[in-house]
Each structure stands twice: as structure tokens, then as C-alpha cells.
C-alpha positions in Angstrom: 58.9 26.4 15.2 56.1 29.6 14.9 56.9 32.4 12.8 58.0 35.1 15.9 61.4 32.0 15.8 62.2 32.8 12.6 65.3 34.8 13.5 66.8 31.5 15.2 66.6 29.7 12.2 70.1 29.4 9.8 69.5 27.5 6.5 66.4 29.0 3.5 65.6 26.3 0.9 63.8 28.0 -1.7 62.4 27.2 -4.8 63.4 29.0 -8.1 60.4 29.3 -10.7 57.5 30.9 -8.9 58.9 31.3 -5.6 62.4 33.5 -5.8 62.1 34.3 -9.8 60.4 36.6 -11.2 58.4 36.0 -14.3 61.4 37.2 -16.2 63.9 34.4 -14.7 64.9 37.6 -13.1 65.5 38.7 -9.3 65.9 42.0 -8.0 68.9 44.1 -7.0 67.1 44.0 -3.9 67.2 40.2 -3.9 70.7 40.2 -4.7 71.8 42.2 -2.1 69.8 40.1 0.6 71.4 36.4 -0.1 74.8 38.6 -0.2 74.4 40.4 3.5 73.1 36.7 4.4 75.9 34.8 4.0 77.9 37.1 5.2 76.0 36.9 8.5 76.4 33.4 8.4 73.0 32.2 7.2 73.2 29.5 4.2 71.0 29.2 1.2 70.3 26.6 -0.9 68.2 26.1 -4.1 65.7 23.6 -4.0 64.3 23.2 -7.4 62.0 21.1 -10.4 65.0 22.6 -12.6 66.9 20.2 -14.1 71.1 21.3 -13.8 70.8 22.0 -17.3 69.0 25.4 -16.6 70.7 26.3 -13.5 73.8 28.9 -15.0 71.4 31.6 -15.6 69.8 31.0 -11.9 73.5 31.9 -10.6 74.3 34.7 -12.7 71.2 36.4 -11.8 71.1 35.7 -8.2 74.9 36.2 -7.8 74.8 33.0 -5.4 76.5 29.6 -6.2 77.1 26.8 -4.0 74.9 23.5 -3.4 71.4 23.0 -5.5 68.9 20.3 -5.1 67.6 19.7 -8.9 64.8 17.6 -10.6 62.5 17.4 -8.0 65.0 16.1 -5.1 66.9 13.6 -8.0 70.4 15.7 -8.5 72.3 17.4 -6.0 74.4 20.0 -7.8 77.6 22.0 -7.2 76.6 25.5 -9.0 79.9 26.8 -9.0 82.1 23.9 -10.1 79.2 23.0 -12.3 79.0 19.7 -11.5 76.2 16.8 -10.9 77.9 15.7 -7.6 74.7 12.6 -7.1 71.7 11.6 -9.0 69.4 9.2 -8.0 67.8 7.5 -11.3 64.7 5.6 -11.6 65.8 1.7 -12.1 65.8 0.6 -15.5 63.0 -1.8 -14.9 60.8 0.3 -12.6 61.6 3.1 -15.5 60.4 0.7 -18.3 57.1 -0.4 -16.9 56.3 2.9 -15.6 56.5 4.2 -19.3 54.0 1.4 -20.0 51.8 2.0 -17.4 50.9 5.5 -18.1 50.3 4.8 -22.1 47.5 2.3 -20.4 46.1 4.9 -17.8 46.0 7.8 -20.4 44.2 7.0 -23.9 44.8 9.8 -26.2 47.3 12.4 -27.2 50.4 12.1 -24.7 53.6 13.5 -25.2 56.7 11.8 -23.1 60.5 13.1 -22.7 63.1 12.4 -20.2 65.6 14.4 -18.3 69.0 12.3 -17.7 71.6 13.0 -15.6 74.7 11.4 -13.8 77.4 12.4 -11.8 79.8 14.3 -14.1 79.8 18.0 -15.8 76.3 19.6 -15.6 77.2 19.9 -19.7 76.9 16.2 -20.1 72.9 16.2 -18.9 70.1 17.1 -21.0 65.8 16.2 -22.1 65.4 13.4 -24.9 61.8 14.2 -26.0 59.9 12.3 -27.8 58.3 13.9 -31.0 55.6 16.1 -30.4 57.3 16.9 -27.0 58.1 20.3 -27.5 60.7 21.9 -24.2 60.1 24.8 -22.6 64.2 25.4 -22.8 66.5 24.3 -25.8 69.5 24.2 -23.4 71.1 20.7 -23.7 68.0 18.8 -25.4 69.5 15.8 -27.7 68.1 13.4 -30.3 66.3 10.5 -28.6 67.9 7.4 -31.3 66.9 4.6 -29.3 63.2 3.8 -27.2 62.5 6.2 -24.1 63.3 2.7 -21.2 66.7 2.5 -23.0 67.9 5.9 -21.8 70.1 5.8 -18.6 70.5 7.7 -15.8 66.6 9.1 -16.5 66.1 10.9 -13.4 62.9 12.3 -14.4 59.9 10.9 -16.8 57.8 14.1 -17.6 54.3 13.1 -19.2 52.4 15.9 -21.0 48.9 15.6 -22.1 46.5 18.6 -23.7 44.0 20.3 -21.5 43.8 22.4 -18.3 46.9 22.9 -16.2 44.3 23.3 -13.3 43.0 19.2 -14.1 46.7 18.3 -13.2 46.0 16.6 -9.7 43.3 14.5 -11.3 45.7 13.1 -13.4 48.2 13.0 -11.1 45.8 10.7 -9.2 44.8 8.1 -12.2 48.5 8.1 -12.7 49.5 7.5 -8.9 46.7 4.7 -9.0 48.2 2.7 -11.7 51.9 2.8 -10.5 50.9 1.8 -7.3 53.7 3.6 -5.3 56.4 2.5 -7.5 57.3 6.1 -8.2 57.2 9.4 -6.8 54.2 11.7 -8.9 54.0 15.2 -8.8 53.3 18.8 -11.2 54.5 22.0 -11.1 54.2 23.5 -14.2 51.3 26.3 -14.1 51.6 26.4 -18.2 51.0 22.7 -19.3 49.0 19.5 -18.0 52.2 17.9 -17.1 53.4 15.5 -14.8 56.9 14.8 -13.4 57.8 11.8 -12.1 60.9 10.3 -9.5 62.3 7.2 -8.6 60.0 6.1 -5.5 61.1 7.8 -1.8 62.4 10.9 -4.4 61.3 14.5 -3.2 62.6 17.7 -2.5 61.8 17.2 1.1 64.1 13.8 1.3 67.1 15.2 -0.6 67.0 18.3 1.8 66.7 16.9 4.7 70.0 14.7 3.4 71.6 17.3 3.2 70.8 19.1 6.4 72.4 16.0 8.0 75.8 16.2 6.3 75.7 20.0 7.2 74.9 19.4 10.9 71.4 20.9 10.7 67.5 20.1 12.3 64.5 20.3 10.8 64.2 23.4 13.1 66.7 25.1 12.1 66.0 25.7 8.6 63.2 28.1 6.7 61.7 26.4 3.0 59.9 28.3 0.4 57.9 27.1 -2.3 54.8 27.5 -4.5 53.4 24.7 -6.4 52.4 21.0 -5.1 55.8 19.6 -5.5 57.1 21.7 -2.3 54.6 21.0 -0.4 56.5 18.2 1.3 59.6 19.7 1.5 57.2 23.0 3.4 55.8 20.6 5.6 59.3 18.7 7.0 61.0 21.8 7.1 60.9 24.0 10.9 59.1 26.7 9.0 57.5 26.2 5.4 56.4 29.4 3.7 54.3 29.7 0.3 54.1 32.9 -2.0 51.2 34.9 -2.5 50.6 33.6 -5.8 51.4 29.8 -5.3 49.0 27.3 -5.9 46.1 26.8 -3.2 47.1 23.4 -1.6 50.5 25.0 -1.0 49.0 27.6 0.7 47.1 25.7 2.6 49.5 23.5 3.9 52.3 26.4 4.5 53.0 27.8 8.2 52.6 31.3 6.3 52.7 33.5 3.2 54.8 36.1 1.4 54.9 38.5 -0.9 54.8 36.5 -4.7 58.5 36.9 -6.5 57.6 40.2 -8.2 57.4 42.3 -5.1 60.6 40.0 -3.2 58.9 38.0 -1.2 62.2 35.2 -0.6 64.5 38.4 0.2 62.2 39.8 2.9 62.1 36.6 4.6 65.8 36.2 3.8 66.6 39.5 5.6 65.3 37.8 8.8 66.5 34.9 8.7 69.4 34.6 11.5 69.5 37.6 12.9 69.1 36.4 16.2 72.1 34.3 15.8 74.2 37.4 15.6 77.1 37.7 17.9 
């Protein structure tokens, strides 16, 4: 699929932070108004996100648009409007356990772990267990850890924080992805902290997506992805036509199809505004 098809295409997966929202956690009235005349000319959204379901309400009252949301890095698959975790996908106790022990080993020092958990059930009933000296970027739905990290279920994402440069993230990522040994999935999107989040193993945005492309009767082909830091690059690369935003990090650039305007000047909305309208009857 080349860009000059992008008016066949009927599906946008976009990611939130970076991509579609503005620095604010804003979008535009411009924005708004494009996922509206969208839908109603038959082309479907859906958010693809690092978000945990916890901080997902104020993604739908600013955008106005509700439905299906791919959370946590491809773990949780979210109805926006019922508010519900409809599937997660945990890591398994044990795989959880001796990851947690493996990267104490591969990183001496100052290191800072908390958990996101989250089963199927009321979005309410998720939340971050940190432990202390982890402090969240969000209060929303962030409980007192009581027992050891391993004994938390439903932990659909370890997040390990460590001090220095957000830009040293991939060579962590790599020490970390070295001594796990493909047991879990590894990846960092945070442009603010050294920080990795990590999946149950075969867990990424590109898998859940393409999921639930299947159960809505869609190809590869026919959808358009968005996304800005290293955790979209695979879901970019299986989607028909993966786009990164002017400001995203460079390996997404690299490996995107094309680029768009950052989130401040709408970049998501002007591709939106494409989308499908070759499909019109």
C-alpha cells in the first residue's frame, strides 16, 4: 500500500501521547471534528496506546470518540464507553517473578519498579502498585503495594525506571532484552524518564491490532497506524500504511512509510480527513 492509496484504506490506529495529543492531553476542535465527519463516512478509529485504561476517560472526553482501545502496550483491549477491560493478557506469575529478578541482576544501582494490573472487569478496578521511590506520572487509580511486586496478579505491565538520559533508553533496553532472553516483550516510550515497559512475551501493539482487525473483517491493507516513539514501530511496520509525526523519535521515522505534522499543528486529523474517501458511495 503507497501513500497516493491512502483514500482506500478504512480503519486509523493511532497512538495517544505524542502522536494525536497535544502536549496539553488536549486535541483540537479541528481534531474533533475530523474523527466525527469520519465515522460518519464510515471510516473506524481505534486507539492504540502505552496508556494504561486507568487514564483513558479524559482521552474520550477530549477527543469526543469512544468505542474499542488497545491499552498497555497491546496487553488490554478496552471498551471506552462501557468503561470496561473487555481482555488482558498478563505476564505469568512465574515468567513475572524471575523477570523482576533478572533486571535487579542486569541493572546495579538506583532502580525504581511499579506495576500496572489489570483484568477483565470495570476500568475502575485497575491501577499502578509502585514501589517506593517510584513516583507516577498520573495519581489516577495508584494503590498501596502490601505484599512483594511477583505477588501482584493480573500485572500486565512491569515498568523499570532508572536515573539518567531518556535518550540512553535503547541501550538499556538491550542489556535488559539480553538477560530475559525473549521471555518478555521490551520496549520505551516515555521521552521524560529512562524507563522501560515490559509485556508478557508475543505482546505488542502490532499483535493486539492485528487481532482485532480479524474479528472486524479487516487486512493489513486496509488500515492506516500512527505513532511516535519505538513502541509503535511494529505496529507501523505490519500495518498497510504506518505513519510517524514530525516530532517522533528517529527510529520511528525511519522505519514509517511517511510523516506528519507533530500533534500541535493536527497531524492525526489531516490524515484522518483522507482516510476513506475513496470508499465513498
Amino acid at each position: 500500500m503507497t501513500a497516493d492509496k491512502l483514500g482506500a484504506a478504512s480503519l486509523l490506529a493511532t497512538d495517544l501521547d505524542g502522536t494525536l495529543l497535544r502536549d496539553d492531553e488536549t486535541v483540537s476542535d479541528y481534531t474533533r471534528t475530523a474523527f466525527a465527519d469520519a465515522t460518519a463516512r464510515g471510516v473506524r478509529a481505534i486507539f492504540v496506546t502505552g496508556r494504561p485504561p486507568r487514564w483513558m476517560r479524559p482521552v474520550v472526553a477530549t477527543t469526543g470518540h469512544s468505542g474499542t482501545a488497545v491499552c498497555a502496550n497491546g496487553a488490554v483491549v478496552v471498551d471506552l464507553a462501557q468503561e470496561t477491560v473487555l481482555k488482558s493478557n498478563p505476564i505469568p506469575g512465574d515468567v513475572f517473578a524471575e523477570t523482576v529478578a533478572t533486571v535487579r541482576r542486569a541493572i546495579p544501582g538506583e532502580l525504581y519498579l511499579a506495576v500496572e494490573q489489570a483484568l477483565p472487569g470495570p476500568i475502575s478496578a485497575t491501577g499502578l502498585f509502585p514501589e517506593p521511590g517510584f513516583v507516577p506520572a498520573k495519581s489516577a487509580n495508584v494503590q498501596q503495594l502490601d505484599t512483594p511486586l511477583h505477588q501482584v496478579p493480573g500485572v500486565v505491565k512491569l515498568l523499570v525506571r532508572t536515573p539518567g538520559d531518556p535518550a540512553e533508553t535503547a541501550d538499556l533496553a538491550s542489556t535488559v532484552s539480553g538477560a530475559t532472553d525473549g521471555a518478555v516483550t521490551i520496549t520505551h516510550a516515555s521521552k521524560q524518564h529512562r524507563m522501560l515497559e515490559i509485556s508478557a512475551a508475543g505482546v505488542d501493539k502490532a499483535a493486539a491490532l492485528g487481532e482485532i482487525a480479524t474479528d472486524w473483517k479487516y487486512d493489513a491493507d486496509d488500515i492506516v497506524a500512527v505513532g511516535d516513539m519505538p513502541n509503535d514501530i511494529a505496529m507501523l511496520s505490519w500495518a498497510g500504511l504506518g505513519y510517524a509525526v514530525a516530532s517522533a523519535h528517529p527510529s520511528v521515522i525511519a522505519a514509517a512509510d511517511a510523516v506528519v505534522p507533530d500533534p500541535e499543528h493536527d497531524g492525526v486529523a489531516h490524515l484522518l480527513t483522507q482516510i476513506g474517501l475513496d470508499n465513498r458511495i
